[in-house]
KENUTOR-615511 format. One line per field, with one value per residue: y, x, z of N, C-alpha, C, O in turn. Coordinates in Angstrom, 1 decimal, padded with zeros to 4 digits. Layout:
BEGIN
n_y = [Y, ...]
n_x = [X, ...]
n_z = [Z, ...]
ca_y = [Y, ...]
ca_x = [X, ...]
ca_z = [Z, ...]
c_y = [Y, ...]
c_x = [X, ...]
c_z = [Z, ...]
o_y = [Y, ...]
o_x = [X, ...]
o_z = [Z, ...]
***
This chain:
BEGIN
n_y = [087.2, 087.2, 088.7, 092.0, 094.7, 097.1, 099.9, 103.4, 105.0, 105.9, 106.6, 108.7, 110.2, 110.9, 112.5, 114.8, 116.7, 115.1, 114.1, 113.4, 110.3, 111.0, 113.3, 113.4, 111.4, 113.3, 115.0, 113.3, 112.5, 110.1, 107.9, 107.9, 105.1, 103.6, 104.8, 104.1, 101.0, 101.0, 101.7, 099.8, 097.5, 095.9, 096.6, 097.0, 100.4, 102.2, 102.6, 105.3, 106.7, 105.7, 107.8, 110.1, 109.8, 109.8, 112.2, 114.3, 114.4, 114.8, 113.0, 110.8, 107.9, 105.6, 105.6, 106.3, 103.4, 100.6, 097.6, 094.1, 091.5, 088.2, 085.1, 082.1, 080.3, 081.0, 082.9]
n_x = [188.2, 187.7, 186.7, 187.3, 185.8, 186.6, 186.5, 187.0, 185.1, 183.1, 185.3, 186.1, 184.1, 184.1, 186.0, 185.2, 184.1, 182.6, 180.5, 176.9, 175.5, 173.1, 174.0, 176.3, 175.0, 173.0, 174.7, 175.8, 173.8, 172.5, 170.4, 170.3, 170.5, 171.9, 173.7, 174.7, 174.6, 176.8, 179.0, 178.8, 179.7, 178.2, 176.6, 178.0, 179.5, 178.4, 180.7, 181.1, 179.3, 181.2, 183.4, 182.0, 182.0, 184.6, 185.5, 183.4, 184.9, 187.4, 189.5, 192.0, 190.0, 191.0, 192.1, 189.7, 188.0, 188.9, 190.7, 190.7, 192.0, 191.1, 193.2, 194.4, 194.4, 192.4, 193.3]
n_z = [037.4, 040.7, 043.4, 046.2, 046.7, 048.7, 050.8, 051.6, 052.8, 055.4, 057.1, 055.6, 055.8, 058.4, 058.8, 057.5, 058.6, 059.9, 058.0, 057.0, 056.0, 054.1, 053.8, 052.0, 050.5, 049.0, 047.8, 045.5, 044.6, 045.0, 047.3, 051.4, 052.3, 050.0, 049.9, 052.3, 052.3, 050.5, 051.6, 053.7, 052.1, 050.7, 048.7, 045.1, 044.1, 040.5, 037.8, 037.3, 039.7, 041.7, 041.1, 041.6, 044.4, 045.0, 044.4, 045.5, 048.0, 047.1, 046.3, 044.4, 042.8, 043.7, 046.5, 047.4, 047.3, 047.0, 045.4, 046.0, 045.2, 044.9, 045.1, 043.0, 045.3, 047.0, 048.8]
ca_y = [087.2, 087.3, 089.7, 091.9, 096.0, 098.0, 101.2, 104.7, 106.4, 106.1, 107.4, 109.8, 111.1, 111.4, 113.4, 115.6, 117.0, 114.1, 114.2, 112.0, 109.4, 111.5, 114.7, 112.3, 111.0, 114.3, 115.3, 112.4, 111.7, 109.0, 107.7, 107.6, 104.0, 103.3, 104.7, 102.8, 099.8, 101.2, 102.1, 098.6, 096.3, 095.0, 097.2, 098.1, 101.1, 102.1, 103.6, 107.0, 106.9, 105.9, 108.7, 111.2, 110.0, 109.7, 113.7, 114.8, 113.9, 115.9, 112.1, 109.8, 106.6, 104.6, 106.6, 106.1, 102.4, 099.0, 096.1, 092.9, 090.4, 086.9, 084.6, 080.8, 079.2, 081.3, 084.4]
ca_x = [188.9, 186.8, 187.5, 186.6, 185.9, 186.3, 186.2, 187.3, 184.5, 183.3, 186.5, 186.7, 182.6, 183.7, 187.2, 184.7, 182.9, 180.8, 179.1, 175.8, 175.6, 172.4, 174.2, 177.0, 174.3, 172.4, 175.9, 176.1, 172.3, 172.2, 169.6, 170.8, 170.5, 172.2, 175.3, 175.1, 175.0, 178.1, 179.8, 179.0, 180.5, 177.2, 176.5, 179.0, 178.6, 179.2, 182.6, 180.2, 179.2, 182.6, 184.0, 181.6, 182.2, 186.1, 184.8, 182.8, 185.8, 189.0, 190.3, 191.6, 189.1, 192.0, 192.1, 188.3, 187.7, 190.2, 189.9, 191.6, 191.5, 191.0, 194.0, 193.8, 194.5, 191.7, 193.5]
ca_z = [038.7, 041.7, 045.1, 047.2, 046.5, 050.2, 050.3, 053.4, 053.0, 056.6, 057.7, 055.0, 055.8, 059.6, 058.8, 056.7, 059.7, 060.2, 057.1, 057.3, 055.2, 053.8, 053.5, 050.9, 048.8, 048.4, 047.0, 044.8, 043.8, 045.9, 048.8, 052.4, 052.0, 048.9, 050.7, 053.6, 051.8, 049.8, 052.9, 054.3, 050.9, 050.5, 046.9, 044.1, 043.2, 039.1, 038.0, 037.5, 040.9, 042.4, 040.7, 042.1, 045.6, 045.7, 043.7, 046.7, 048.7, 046.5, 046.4, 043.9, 043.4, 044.6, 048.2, 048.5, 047.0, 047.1, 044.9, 047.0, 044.4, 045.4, 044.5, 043.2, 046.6, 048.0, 049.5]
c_y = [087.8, 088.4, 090.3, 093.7, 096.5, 099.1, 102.3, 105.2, 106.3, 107.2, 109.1, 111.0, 112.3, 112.6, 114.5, 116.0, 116.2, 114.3, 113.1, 111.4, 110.5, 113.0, 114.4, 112.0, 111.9, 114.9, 114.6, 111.6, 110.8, 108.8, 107.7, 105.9, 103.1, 103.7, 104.1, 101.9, 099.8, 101.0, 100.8, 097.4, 095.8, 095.4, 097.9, 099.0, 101.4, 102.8, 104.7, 107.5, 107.0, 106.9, 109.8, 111.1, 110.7, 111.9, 114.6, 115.2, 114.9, 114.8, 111.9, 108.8, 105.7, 104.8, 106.4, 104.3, 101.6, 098.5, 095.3, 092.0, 089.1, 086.0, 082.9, 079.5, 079.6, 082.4, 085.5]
c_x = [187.9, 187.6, 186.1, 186.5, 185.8, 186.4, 186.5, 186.0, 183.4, 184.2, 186.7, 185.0, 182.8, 184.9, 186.8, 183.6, 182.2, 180.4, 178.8, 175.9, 174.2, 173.0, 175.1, 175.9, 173.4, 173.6, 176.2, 174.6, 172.2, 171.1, 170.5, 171.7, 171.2, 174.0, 176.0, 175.5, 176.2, 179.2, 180.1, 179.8, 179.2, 176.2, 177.4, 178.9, 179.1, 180.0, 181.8, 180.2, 180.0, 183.4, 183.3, 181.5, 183.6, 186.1, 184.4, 184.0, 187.4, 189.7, 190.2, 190.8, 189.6, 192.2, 190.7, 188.0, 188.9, 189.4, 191.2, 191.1, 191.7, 192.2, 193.4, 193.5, 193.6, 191.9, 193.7]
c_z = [039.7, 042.6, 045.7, 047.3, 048.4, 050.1, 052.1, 053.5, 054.3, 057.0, 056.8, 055.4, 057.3, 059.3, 058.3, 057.3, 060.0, 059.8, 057.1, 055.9, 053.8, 052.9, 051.9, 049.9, 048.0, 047.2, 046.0, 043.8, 044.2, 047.2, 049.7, 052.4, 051.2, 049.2, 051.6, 053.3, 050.3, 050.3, 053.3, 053.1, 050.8, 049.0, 046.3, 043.7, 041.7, 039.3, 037.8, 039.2, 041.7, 042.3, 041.4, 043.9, 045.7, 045.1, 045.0, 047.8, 048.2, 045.9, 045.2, 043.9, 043.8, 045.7, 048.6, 048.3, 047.0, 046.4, 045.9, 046.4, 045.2, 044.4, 044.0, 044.0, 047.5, 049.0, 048.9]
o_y = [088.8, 088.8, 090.0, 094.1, 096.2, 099.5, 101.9, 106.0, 107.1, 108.4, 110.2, 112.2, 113.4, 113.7, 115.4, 115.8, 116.6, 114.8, 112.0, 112.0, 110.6, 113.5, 114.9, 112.2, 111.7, 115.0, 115.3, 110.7, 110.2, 109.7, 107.5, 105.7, 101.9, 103.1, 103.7, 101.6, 098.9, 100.4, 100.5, 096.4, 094.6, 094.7, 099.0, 098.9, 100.9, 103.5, 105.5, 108.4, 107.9, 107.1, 110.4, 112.0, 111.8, 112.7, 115.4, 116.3, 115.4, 115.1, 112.2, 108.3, 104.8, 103.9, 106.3, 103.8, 102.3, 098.6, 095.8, 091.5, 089.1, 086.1, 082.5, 078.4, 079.1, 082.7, 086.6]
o_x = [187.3, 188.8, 184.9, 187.3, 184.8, 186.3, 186.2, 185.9, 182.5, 183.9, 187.1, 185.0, 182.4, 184.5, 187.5, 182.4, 181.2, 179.4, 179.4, 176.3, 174.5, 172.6, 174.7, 175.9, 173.0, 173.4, 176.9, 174.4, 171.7, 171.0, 171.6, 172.9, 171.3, 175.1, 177.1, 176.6, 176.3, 180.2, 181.3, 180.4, 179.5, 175.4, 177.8, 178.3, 180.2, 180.3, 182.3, 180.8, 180.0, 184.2, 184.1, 181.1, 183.8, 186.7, 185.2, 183.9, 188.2, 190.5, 189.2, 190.7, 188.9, 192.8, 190.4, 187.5, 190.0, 188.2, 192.2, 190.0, 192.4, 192.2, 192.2, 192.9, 193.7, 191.0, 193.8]
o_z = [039.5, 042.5, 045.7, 048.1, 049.1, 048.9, 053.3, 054.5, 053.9, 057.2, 057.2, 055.2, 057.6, 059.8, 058.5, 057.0, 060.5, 060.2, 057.2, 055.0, 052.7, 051.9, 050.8, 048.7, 046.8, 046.0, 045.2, 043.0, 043.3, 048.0, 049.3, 052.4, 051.5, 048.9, 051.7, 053.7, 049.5, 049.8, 053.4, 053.6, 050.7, 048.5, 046.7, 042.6, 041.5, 040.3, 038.6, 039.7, 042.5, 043.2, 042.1, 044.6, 046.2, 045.8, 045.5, 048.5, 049.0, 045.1, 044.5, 045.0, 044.4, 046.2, 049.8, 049.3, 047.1, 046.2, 046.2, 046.7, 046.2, 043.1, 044.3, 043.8, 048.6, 049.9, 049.6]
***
C-alpha cells in the first residue's frame, strides 16, 4: 500500500523554544540536513529514528509522524 508519511515536527521544534533544526538532530544523532529533509517529507526516517524524535519531543510517534495511505481510486 502506497501513501504518504507527514509529520509536526516543525510545529513541534517551534513550540519547543525554537529549537533549530541543528539543535534536534544533535539530540537525535542526526545532521542539520537530514532533519530538514525529514521535516520537509522528502526522507523517511527509520522506526529507530522516528522514535527518538517523537522521544526528544515527550510525544507519541503518532503525534509527531502521519501515515495517509493512498486509496485505490487515488485518494
Amino acid at each position: 500500500m502506497s501513501g504518504t508519511l507527514t509529520n509536526q515536527i516543525r510545529l513541534l521544534r517551534f513550540m519547543r523554544n525554537e529549537m533549530s533544526q541543528a539543535e534536534l538532530g544533535q539530540q537525535v544523532g542526526l545532521t542539520r540536513q537530514t532533519i530538514a529533509a525529514i521535516e520537509a517529507g522528502k526522507y523517511a526516517p527509520s522506526l529507530e529514528t522516528a522514535f527518538r524524535i517523537a522521544g526528544v519531543f515527550e510525544l507519541p510517534l503518532e503525534q509527531v509522524f502521519q501515515w495517509q495511505p493512498v486509496t485505490a481510486d487515488g485518494r
